[in-house]
N, C-alpha and C positions, 0 to 999 in steps of 0.2 A: 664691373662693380657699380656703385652709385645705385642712386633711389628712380626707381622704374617711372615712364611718364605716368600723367595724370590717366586713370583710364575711366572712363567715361563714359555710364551704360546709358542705352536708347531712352530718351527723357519719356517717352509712352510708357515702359514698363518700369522705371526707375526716379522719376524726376522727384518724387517726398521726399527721398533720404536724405537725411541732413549729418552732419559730423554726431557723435555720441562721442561721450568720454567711456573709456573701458574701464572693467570694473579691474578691483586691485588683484594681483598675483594669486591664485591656489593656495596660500601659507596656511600652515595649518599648527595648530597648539601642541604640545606637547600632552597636555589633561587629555587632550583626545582620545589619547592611547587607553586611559584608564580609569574610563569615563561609562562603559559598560555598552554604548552603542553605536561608535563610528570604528571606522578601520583602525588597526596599530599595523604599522606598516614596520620593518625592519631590514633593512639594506641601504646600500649608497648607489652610489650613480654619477660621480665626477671620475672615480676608478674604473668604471663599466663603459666610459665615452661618453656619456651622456652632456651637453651645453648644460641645459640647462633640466634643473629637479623634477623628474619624475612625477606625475600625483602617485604612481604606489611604491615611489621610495620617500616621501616627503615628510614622515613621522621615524621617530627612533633611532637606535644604533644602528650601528655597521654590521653585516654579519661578515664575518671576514672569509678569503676563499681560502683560508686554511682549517677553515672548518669542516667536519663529517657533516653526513646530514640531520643523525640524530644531536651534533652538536648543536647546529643553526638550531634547530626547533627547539634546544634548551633553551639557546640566548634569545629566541621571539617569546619565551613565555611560556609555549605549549607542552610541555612534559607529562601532561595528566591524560588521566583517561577518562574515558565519556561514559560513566556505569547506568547499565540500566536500573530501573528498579520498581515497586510498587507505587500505582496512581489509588490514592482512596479520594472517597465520597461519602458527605455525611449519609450516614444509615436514617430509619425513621423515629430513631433514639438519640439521635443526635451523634452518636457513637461513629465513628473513622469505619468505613467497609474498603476492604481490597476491591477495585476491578479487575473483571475475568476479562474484557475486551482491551484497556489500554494499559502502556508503561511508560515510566518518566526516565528521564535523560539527563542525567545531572552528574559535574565536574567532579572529581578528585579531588581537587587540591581546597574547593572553598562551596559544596553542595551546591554550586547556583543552579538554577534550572536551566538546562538549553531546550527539552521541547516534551512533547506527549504526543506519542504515537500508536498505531498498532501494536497490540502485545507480540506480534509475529518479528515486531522490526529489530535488527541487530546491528548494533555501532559498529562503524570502521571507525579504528582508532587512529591517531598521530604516526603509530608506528607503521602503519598500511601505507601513508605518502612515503615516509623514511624508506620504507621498504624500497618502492618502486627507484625513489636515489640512487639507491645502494645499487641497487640492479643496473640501474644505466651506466652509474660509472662514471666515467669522464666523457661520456655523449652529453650531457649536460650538468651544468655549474648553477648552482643554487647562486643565485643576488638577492632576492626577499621573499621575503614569507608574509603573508597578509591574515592577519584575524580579526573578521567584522566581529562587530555586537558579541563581543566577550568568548569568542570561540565558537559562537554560534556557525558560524562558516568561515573555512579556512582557504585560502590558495597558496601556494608555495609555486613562484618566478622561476624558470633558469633559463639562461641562453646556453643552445643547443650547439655552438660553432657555423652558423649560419649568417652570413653578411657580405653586404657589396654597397658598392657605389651606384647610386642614381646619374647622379652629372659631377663633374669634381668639386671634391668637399661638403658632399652630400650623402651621408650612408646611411643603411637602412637596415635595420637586426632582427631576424625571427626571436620570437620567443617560446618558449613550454610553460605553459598554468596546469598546473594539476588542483585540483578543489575536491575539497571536502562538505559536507553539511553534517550537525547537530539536531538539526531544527525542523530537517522533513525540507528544506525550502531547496534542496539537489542532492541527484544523485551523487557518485562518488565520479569522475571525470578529468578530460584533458581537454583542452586547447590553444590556439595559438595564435599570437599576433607581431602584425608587424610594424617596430617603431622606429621611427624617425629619428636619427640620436641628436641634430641638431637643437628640434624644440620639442622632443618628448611626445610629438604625436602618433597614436595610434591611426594605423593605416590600416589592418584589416583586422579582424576577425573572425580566425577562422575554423569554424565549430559545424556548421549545415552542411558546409561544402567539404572538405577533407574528411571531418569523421561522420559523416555519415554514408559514406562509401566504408566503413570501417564497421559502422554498423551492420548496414546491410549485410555484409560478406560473412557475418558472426565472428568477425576479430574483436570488435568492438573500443570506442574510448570511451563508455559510459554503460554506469554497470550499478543496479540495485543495491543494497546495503547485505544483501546475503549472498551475495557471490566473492568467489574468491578472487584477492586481490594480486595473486600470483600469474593467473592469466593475464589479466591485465597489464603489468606490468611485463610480459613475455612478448605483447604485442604493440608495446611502445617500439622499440628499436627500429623495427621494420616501417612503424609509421613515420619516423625521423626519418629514415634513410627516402620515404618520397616524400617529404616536405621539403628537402633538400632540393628534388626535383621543381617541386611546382613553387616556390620558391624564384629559380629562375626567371622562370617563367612571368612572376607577380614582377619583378625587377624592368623585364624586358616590356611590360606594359605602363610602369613606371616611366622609362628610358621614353616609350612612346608620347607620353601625357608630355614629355619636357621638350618636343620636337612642335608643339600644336600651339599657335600663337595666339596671344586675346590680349591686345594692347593696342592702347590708342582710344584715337576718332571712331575706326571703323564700325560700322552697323552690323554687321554681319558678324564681328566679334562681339558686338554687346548684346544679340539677340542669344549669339551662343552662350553667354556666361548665364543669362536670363534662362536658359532651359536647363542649363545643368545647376543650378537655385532651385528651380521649378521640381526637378524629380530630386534632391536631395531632400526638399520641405515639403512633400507631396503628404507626409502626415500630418501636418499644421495646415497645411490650405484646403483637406479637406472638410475642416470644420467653420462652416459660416461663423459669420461676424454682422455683430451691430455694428451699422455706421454711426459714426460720431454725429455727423453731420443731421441724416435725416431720421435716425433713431429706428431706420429698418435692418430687418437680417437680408443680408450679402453675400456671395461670394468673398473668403479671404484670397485677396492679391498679396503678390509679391512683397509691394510696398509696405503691407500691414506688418511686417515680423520684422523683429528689433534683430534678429541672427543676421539679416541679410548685410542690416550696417556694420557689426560687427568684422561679418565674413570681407566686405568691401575697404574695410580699415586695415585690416591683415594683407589682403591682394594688393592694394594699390603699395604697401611698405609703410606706410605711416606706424605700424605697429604689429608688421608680420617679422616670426623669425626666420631668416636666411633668406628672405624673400630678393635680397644685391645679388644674387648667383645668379648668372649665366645660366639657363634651361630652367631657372626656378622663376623669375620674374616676366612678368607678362606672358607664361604659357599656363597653357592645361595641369601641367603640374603645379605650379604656383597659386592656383585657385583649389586644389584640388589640398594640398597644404594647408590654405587661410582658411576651407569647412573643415578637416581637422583639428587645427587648431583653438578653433572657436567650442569644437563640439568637446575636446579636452581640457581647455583652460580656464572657458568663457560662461559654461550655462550651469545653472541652479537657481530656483525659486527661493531655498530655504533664506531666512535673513542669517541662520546661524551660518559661519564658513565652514567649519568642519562638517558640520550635515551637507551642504554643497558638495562638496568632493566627496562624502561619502557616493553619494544618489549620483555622483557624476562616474563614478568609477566603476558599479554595478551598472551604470546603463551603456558605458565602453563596453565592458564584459556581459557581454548578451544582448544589451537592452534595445533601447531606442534609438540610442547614440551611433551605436554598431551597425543597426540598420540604413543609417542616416550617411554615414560612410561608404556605406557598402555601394549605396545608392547614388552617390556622387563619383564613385569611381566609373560605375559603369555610364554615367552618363559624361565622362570628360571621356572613354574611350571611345564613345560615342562619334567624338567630333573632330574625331581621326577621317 
């Protein structure tokens, strides 16, 4: 236990950084929810193991696990259907004309518009995820349901029964996303990631690599709006049953990262933490920069990106969580946590908070942020 030494990267690539104060908690408003364009999250997360709050459990009620699934989706809100219907345009009379090429997309319960598409395009409904629930069973357990920008795109959470220990009092939980879209902005889909239940960070995911062997084989986890959502749903079980597998596997590279030391004085440990920075932020430092200094465009270093001090605040423990564990402080796993962490808790442009965690949660699930991880893992396996 106790607070890890100071650690001390090589003054060549690291000597700017200076302390930074961190910015305040992920909290997020309640109006969020019903605000028409951030997420409404609904589920808990001190019942589910989680330390500390989630970002996509962080808004709303509980859904309780004595809920069906088309129960939960009552209590997030979602009960209506997504109807298609006629897109007009003013005529040369000023007069409303039908389009023959597009159709509009619009709620049940209160006509808002969610998109305008090809007139070929056919909604999956609320009941298509229900469906897929219903089918798994007790393979997995609804925790929350997410609806960005007024239903415009939905996810619906469960853990699968999938979990183990890293190092002791460290565990790590697969998850299930199933997602929807309205809006044209996704197909209908699964994927999966792995969280940390200490501080809520996301560790992988995983979408390129698992389903698209899923793809290819034509089992598929991702399927156009005019396919049926019963195959799909047939070829869930069997993809659980090997995520189970590789799963392990993700554990057992985990276990690795927590055996690889990077603490202290040593050079050779600050050159290493400096390369796995380097290929985490490889998309930020490929974008020159004006110097302060002499007003020329540069190469962006290390030093220029405010993520690094952040990530360095978290590692050294001054403000990482779980960072006092044994296998977690001053290894590979421990740095490998604090860009986690940073990339979960810590970034957004927006001055609004709730638009933050909106853009931070979309860029987990898919984005930047997911690449950014991805990319850190492989280079802390690296240095094995």
């Amino acid at each position: 236990g106790g607070r890890p030494p100071p650690f001390h990267v090589h003054a060549s690539q690291l000597s700017s950084l200076r302390p930074m104060a961190l910015s305040s908690g992920n909290t997020v408003s309640a109006s969020y929810a019903a605000d028409g364009r951030g997420p409404a999250v609904y589920g808990r997360y001190k019942a589910d193991g989680f330390m500390v709050n989630p970002l996509m459990h962080q808004i709303g009620k509980p859904v309780g696990s004595d809920l069906s699934p088309s129960e939960a989706f009552r209590a997030a809100g979602l009960d209506w259907t997504a109807q298609k219907g006629l897109l007009y345009y003013p005529g040369p009379d000023g007069e409303p004309v039908p389009s023959t090429e597009h159709c509009t997309i619009t709620r049940s319960d209160n006509n808002q518009l969610l998109g305008v598409h090809g007139k070929g395009y056919t909604p999956i409904q609320q009941t298509a995820m229900i469906k897929v629930f219903e089918y798994l069973g007790d393979k997995a357990k609804i925790e929350n349901i997410l609806s960005i920008r007024d239903g415009r795109k939905v996810y619906a959470t469960a853990s699968i029964d999938i979990e183990e220990e890293v190092v002791p009092g460290d565990r790590v939980r697969r998850y299930l996303h199933i997602f929807n879209s309205h809006d044209g902005s996704s197909s209908f889909g699964a994927f999966e990631t792995d969280i940390r239940l200490l501080c809520a960070n996301q560790l992988t995911h995983l979408m390129g690599r698992a389903f698209s062997n899923a793809l290819e084989s034509g089992q598929g986890l991702r399927m156009k709006h005019t396919q049926k959502v019963e195959q799909f749903a047939e070829a869930l079980p069997q993809r659980i049953a090997e995520a189970r597998k590789g799963f392990k596997k993700e554990i057992q590279q985990f276990r690795d990262m927590s055996r690889i030391q990077l603490r202290g004085n040593d050079r050779a440990h600050a050159e290493a933490v400096v390369r796995v920075l380097q290929a985490t932020y490889s998309d930020k430092l490929a974008a020159p920069i004006r110097d302060k200094d002499t007003g020329e465009k540069r190469e962006r270093r290390i030093t220029d990106l405010a993520d690094v001090e952040f990530v360095l605040n978290h590692f050294r423990g001054s403000s990482g969580i779980g960072m006092e564990l044994t296998g977690v402080q001053g290894t590979a796993w421990g740095l490998f946590n604090a860009i986690t962490q940073h990339e979960c808790h810590d970034t957004g442009r927006s001055l609004d908070q709730t638009e933050r965690c909106r853009a931070r949660l979309e860029s987990l699930w898919g984005g930047q942020a997911a690449k950014r991880i991805d990319r850190a893992r492989q280079a802390c396996l690296a240095l094995a």
